[in-house]
Kinemage of the C-alpha trace (Angstrom):
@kinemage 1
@onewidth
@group {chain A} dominant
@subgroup {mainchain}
@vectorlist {calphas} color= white
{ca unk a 1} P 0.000 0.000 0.000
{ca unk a 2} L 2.498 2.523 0.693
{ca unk a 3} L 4.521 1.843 -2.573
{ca unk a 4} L 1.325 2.269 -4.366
{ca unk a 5} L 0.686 5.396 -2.763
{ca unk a 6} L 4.455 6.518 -3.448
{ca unk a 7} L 4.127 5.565 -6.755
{ca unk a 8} L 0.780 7.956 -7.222
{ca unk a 9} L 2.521 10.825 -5.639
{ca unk a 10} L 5.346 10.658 -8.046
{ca unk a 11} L 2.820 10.223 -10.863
{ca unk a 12} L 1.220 13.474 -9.726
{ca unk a 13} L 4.558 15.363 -9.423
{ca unk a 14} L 5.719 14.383 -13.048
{ca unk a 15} L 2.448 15.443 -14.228
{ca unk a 16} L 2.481 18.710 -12.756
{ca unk a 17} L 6.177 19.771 -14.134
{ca unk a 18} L 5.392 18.748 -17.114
{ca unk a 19} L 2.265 21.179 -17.864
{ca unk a 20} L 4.377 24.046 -16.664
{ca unk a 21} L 5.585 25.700 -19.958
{ca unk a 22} L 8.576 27.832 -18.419
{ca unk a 23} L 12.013 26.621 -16.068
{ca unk a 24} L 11.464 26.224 -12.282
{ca unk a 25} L 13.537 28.550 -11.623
{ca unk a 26} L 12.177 29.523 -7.655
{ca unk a 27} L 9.629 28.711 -5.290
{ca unk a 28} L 7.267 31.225 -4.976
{ca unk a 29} L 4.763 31.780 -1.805
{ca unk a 30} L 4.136 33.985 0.855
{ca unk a 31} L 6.405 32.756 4.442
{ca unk a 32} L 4.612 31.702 7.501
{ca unk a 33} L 5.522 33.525 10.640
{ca unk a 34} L 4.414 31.912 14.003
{ca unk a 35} L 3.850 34.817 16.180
{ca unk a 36} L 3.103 32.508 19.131
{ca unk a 37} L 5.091 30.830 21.960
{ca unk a 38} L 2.488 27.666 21.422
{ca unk a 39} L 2.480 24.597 19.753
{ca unk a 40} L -0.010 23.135 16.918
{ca unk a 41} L -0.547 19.201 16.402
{ca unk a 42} L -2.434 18.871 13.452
{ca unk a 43} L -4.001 15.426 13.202
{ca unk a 44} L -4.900 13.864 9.664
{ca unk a 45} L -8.067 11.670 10.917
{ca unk a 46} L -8.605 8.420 11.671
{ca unk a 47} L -8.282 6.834 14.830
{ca unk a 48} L -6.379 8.850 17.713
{ca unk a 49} L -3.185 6.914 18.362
{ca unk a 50} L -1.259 6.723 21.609
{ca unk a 51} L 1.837 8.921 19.878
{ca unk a 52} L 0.084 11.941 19.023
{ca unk a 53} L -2.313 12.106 22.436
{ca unk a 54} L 1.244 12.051 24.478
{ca unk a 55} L 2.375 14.774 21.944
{ca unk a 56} L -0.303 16.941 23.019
{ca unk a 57} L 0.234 16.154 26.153
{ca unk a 58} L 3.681 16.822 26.767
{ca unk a 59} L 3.841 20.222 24.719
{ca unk a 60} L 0.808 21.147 27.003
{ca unk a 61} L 3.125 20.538 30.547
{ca unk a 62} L 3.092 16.785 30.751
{ca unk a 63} L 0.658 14.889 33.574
{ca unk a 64} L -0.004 18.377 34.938
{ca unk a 65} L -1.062 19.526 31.597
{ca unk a 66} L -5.306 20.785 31.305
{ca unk a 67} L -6.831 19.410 28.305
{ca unk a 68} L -9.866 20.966 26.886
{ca unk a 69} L -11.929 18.915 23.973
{ca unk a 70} L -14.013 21.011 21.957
{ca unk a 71} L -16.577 18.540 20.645
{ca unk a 72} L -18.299 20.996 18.556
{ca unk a 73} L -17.826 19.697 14.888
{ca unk a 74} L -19.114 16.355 15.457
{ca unk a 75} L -22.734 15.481 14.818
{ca unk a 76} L -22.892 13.580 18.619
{ca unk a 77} L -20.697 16.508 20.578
{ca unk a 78} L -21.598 15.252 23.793
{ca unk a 79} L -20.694 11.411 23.395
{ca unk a 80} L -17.220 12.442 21.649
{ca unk a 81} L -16.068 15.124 24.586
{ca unk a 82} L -17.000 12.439 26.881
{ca unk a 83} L -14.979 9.574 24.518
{ca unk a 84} L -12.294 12.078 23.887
{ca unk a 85} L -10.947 13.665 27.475
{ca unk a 86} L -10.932 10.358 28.731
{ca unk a 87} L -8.655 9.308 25.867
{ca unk a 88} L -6.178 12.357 27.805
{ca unk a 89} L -6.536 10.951 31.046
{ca unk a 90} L -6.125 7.387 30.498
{ca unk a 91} L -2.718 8.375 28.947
{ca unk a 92} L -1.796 10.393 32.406
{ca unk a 93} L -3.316 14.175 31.909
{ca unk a 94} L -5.057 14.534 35.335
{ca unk a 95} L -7.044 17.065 33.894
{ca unk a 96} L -9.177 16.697 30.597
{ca unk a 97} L -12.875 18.071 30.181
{ca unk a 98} L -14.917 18.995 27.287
{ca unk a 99} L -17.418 21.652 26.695
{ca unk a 100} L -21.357 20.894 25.622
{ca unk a 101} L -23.346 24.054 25.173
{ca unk a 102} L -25.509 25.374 22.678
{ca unk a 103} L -24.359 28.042 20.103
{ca unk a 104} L -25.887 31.032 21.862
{ca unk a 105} L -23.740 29.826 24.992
{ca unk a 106} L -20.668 29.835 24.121
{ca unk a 107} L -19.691 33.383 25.244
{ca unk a 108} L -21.641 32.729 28.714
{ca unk a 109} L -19.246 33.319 32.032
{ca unk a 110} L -19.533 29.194 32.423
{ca unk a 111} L -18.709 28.374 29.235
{ca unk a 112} L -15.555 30.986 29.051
{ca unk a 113} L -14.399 29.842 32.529
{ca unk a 114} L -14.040 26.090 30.904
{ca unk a 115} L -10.443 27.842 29.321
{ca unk a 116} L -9.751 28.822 32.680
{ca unk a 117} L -5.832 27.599 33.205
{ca unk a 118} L -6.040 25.196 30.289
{ca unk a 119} L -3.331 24.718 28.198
{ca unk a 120} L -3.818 22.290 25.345
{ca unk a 121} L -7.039 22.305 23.315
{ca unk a 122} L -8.310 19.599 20.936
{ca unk a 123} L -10.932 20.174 17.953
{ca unk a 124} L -13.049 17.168 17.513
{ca unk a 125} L -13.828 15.676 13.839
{ca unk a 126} L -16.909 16.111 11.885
{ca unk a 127} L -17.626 18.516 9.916
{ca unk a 128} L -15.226 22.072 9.908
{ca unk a 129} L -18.520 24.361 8.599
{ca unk a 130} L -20.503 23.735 11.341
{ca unk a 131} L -17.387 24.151 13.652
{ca unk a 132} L -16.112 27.411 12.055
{ca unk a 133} L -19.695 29.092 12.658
{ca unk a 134} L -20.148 27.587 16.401
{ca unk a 135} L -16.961 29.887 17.475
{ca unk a 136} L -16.120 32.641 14.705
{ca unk a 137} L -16.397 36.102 15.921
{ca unk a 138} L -16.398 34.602 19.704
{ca unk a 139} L -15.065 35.567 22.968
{ca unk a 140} L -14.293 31.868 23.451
{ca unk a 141} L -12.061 31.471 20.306
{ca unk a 142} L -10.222 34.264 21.715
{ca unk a 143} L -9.517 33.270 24.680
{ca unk a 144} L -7.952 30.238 22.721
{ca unk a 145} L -6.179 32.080 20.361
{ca unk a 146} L -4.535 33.682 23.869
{ca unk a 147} L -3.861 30.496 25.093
{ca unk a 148} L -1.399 29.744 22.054
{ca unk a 149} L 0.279 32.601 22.003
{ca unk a 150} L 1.281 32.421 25.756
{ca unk a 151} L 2.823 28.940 24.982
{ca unk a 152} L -0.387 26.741 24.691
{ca unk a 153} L -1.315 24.078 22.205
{ca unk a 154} L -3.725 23.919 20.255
{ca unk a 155} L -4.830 20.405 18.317
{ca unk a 156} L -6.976 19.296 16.305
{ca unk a 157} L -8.213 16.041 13.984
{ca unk a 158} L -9.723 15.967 10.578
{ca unk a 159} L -12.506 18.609 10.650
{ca unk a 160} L -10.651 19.808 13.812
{ca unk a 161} L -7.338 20.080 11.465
{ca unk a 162} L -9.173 21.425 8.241
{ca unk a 163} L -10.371 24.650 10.499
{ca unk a 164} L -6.445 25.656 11.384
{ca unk a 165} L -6.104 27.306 7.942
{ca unk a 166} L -7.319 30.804 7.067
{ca unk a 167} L -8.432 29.374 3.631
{ca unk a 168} L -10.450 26.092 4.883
{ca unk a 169} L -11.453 23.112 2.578
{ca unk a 170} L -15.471 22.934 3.066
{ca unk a 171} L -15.344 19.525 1.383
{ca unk a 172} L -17.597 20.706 -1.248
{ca unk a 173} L -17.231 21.579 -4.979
{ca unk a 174} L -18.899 23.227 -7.449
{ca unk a 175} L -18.702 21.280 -10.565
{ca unk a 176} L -21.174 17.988 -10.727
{ca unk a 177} L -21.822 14.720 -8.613
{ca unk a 178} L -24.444 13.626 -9.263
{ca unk a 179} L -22.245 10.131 -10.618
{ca unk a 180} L -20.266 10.734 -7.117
{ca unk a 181} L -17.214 11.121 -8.655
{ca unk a 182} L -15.661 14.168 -5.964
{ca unk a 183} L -12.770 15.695 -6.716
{ca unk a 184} L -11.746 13.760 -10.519
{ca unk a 185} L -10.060 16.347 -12.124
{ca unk a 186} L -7.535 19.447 -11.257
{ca unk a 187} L -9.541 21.914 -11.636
{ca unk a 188} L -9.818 25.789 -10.640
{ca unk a 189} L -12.461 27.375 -8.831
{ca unk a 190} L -14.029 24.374 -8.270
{ca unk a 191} L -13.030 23.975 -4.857
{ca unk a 192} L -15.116 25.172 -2.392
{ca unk a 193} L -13.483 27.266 0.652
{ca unk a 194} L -14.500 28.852 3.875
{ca unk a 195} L -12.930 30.919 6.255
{ca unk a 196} L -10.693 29.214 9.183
{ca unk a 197} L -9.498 30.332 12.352
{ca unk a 198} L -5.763 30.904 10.632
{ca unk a 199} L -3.878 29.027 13.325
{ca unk a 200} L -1.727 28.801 9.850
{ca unk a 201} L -1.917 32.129 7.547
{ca unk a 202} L -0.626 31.010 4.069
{ca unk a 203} L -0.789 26.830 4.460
{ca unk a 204} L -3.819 25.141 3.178
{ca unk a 205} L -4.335 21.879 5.525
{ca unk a 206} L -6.412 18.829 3.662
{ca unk a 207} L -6.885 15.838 5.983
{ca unk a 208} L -7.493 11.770 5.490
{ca unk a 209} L -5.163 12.906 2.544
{ca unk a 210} L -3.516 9.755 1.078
{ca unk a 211} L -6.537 7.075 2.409
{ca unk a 212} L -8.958 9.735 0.695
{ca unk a 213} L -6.756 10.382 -2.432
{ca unk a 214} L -6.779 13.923 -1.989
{ca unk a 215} L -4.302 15.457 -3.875
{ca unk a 216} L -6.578 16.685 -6.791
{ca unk a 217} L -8.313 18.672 -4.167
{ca unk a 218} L -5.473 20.415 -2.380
{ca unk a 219} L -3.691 21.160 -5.795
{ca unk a 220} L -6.946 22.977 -6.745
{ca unk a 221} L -7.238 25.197 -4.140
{ca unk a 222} L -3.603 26.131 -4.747
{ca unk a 223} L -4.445 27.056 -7.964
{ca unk a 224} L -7.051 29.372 -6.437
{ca unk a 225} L -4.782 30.728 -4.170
{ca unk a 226} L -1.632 31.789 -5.489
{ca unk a 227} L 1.012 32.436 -3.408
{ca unk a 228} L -0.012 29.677 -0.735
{ca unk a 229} L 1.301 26.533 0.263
{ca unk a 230} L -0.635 23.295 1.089
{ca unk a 231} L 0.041 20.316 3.604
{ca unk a 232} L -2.270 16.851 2.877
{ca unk a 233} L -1.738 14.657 6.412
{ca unk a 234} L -2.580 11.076 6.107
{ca unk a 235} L -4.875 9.509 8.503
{ca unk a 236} L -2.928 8.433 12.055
{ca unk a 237} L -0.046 10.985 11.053
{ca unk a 238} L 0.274 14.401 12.831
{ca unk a 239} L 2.501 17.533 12.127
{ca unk a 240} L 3.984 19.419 15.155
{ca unk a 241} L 4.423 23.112 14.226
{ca unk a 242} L 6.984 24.485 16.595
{ca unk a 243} L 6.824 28.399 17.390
{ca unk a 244} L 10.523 28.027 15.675
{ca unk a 245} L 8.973 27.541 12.321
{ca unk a 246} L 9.417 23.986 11.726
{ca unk a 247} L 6.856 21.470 11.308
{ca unk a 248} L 7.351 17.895 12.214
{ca unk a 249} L 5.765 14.645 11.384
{ca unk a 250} L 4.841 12.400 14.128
{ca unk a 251} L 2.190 8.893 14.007
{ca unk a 252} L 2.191 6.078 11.287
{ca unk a 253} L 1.899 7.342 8.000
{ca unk a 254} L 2.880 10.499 6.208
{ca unk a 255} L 2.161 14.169 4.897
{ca unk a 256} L 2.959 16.070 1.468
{ca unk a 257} L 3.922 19.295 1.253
{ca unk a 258} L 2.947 21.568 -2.063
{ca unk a 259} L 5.195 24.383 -2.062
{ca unk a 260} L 4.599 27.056 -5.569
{ca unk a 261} L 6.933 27.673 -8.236
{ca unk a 262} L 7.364 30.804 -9.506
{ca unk a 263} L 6.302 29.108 -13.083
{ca unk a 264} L 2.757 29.604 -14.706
{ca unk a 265} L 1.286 27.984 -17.908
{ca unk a 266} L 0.003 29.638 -21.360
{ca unk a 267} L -3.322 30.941 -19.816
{ca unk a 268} L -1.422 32.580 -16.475
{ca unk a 269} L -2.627 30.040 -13.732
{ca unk a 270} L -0.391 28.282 -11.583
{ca unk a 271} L 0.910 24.984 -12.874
{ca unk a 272} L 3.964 23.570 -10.922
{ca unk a 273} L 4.298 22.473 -7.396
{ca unk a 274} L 7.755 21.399 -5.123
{ca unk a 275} L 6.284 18.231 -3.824
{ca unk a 276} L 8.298 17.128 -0.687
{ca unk a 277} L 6.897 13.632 0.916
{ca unk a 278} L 7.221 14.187 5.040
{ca unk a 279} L 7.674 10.882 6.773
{ca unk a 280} L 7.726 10.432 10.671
{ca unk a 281} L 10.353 12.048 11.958
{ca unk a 282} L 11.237 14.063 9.621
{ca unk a 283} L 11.708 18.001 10.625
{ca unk a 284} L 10.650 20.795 7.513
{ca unk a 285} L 12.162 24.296 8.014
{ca unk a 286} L 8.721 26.644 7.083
């Protein structure tokens, strides 16, 4: 399986330099700058292994760390904070809760005093839309954002990774599926986006990326968005970004990294991409 996957990823790099129609001279996109003392862990989906959970935990102060899952995503929010913080404390954090309240709650003195002395959070999965409109423009999101800059964490998995980018994958597209094929060709503007919280300002995250086959989609919305990178993180695979502007890949599988050329085709769009294959372990400069 993960020749085959190799193999594809190769397939799509050899494709992409060979529509570009001038030299590759220089990458071309706009830096990331981590103005925070925190830490992100930025899960690709599937099923929350032991690795990444300790991660999270010992960026956050170790067994005196104060977890906080925020369930909100997920279409049973109560069942999964409940599943989720005891996931932390079986692993040693003495201290992991969730929050359950309604929408028009979330800014109420209980609800804000759940961040009280935390210091890691953790975005459920499910689905980023309905996550991104339960806590934009909030006093709680805030008060997270504050917790990352003065040397929090803040994590997340699949839906809860998709909502750390300023431009957010919805999971929708614009072009037909009515024969469900999602996501068949490269293809711009037919990705749809959303705003995200902008943990990361210029890197697109896609999750589930190489069990999903999502490259097509990612390398879309990089054509959309010139001047941005994107990261695809495979399911039971995590990236660590460090507040010194390195990334590194932690869990089972493996991310990809699309970084712009300077390049562009006949018509002006965007056509070739640095593909660099992250395995765990590995360290990326950003």
């Amino acid at each position: 399986m993960k020749n085959r996957t190799l193999f594809i990823a190769i397939i799509i790099l050899l494709h992409l330099a060979a529509c570009s129609h001038k030299p590759q001279t220089e990458l071309k996109y706009e830096a990331e700058k981590i103005d925070s003392k925190g830490t992100l862990v930025i899960e690709g989906g599937g099923d929350r292994i032991e690795v990444i959970l300790k991660t999270i935990i010992e960026y956050s102060g170790g067994v005196n760390s104060k977890v906080l899952v925020v369930p909100f995503a997920s279409g049973v929010a109560e069942e999964t904070g409940i599943k989720q913080s005891e996931e932390f404390r079986v692993l040693g954090c003495k201290s992991a809760d969730y929050i359950f309240c309604e929408k028009d709650s979330i800014d109420s003195p209980s609800s804000l005093a759940k961040l009280d002395g935390v210091t890691a959070i953790f975005f459920s999965g499910g689905d980023q839309v309905i996550l991104s409109a339960y806590l934009e423009g909030t006093k709680f999101l805030e008060k997270i954002r504050e917790i990352y800059k003065n040397g929090g964490v803040v994590s997340g998995t699949s839906a809860g990774a998709a909502i750390m980018s300023r431009v957010m994958l919805t999971g929708e597209q614009r072009s037909d599926t009515t024969n469900s094929q999602i996501f068949n060709t490269i293809e711009k503007g037919d990705v749809i986006t959303a705003k995200g919280f902008g943990f990361l300002d210029n890197i697109v995250v896609d999750q589930h990326f190489l069990k999903r086959k999502r490259q097509i989609r990612l390398i879309s919305v990089l054509m959309d968005n010139p001047g941005l990178r994107g990261i695809g993180i495979d399911e039971e695979t995590a990236i660590v970004v460090k507040s010194d502007n390195t990334i590194e890949v932690i869990g089972d599988n493996k991310a990809m990294l699309f970084e712009p050329y300077s390049a562009v085709n006949g018509s002006g769009d965007l056509s070739s991409f640095k593909l660099t294959i992250l395995n765990p372990g590995d360290i990326y400069k950003l």
